[in-house]
N, C-alpha and C positions, 0 to 999 in steps of 0.2 A: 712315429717311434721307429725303433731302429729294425722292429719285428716287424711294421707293415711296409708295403709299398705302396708310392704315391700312385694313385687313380685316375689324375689328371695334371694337363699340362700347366704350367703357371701360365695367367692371362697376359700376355706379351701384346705389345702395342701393333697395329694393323702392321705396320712395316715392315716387323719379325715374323710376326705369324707365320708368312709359307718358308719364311729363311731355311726351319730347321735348325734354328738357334735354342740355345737353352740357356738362360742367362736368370743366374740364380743372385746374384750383389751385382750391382752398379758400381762403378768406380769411382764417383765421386758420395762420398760419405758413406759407404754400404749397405746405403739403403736398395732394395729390389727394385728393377724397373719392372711396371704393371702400364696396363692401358687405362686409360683417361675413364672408361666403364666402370672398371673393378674399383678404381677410386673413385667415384659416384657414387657406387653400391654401400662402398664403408663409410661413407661421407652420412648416407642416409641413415645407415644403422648405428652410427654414431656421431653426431652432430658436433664434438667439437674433436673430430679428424685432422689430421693435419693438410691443410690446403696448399702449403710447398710443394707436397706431391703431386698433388692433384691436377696444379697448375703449371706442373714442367711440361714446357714443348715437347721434351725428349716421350711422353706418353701419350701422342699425340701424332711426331713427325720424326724423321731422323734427321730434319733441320733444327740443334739446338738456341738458333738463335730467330725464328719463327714461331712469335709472340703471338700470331690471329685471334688463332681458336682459344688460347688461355687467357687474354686481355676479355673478351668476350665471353664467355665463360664465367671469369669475374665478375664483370656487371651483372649478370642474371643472376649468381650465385647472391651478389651482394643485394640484387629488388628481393631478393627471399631471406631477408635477414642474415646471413652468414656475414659476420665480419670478423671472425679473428682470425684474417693475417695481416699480419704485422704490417709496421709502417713502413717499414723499410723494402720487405716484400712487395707491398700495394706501390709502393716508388722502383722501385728496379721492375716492375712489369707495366710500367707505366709508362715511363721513360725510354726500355725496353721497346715497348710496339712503337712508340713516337719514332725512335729513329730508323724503324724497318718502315715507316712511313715517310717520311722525312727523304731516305735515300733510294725512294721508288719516284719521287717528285711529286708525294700526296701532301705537300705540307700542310696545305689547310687542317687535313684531317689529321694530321699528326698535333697540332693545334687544340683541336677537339677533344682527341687523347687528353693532352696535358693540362686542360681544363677538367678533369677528374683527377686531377693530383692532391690528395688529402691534405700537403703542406702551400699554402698557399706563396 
């Protein structure tokens, strides 16, 4: 409210944390950038959260285009029943980590990736 003061910092992503940054909207669709934790947390206390968020590198790395941890992440989210995102989602992070695979010279494994591509 506009009488209290906030008590704590927003959970910003390990990157930010010692920056000194305060970053209240993200610039692409203004939605808040939070840490990969804090969207965990809501994930559990509400089961159909939205996992766009959850799964942006950007809460995770300041490399936006550094799929690892979210491709992986995925899968395990998905052995525990979570599956609503989208197709299109689960393809742009799919295809996504293939080619950070792909342009390191992993192609086997980027291979392996794309064999969990939902659209065959």
């Amino acid at each position: 409210t506009s009488e209290c003061e906030k008590y704590a910092c927003c959970p910003l992503p390990p990157y930010l944390e010692d920056s000194g940054c305060v970053i209240e909207e993200d610039d692409n669709g203004g939605r808040p950038l939070r840490d990969v934790c804090f969207h965990l947390l809501k994930l559990y206390s509400d089961r159909s959260y939205d996992l766009d968020q959850l799964l942006d590198p950007r809460s995770v790395t300041s490399e936006p285009l550094d799929f690892r941890l979210s491709w992986h992440l995925w899968e395990v989210l998905r052995a525990l029943n979570y599956g609503h995102l989208s197709r299109q989602g689960w393809g742009v992070l799919n295809t996504s980590y293939a080619a950070q695979l792909e342009s390191e010279g992993l192609w086997e494994w980027a291979v392996f990736v794309m064999l969990h591509e939902p659209d065959s």
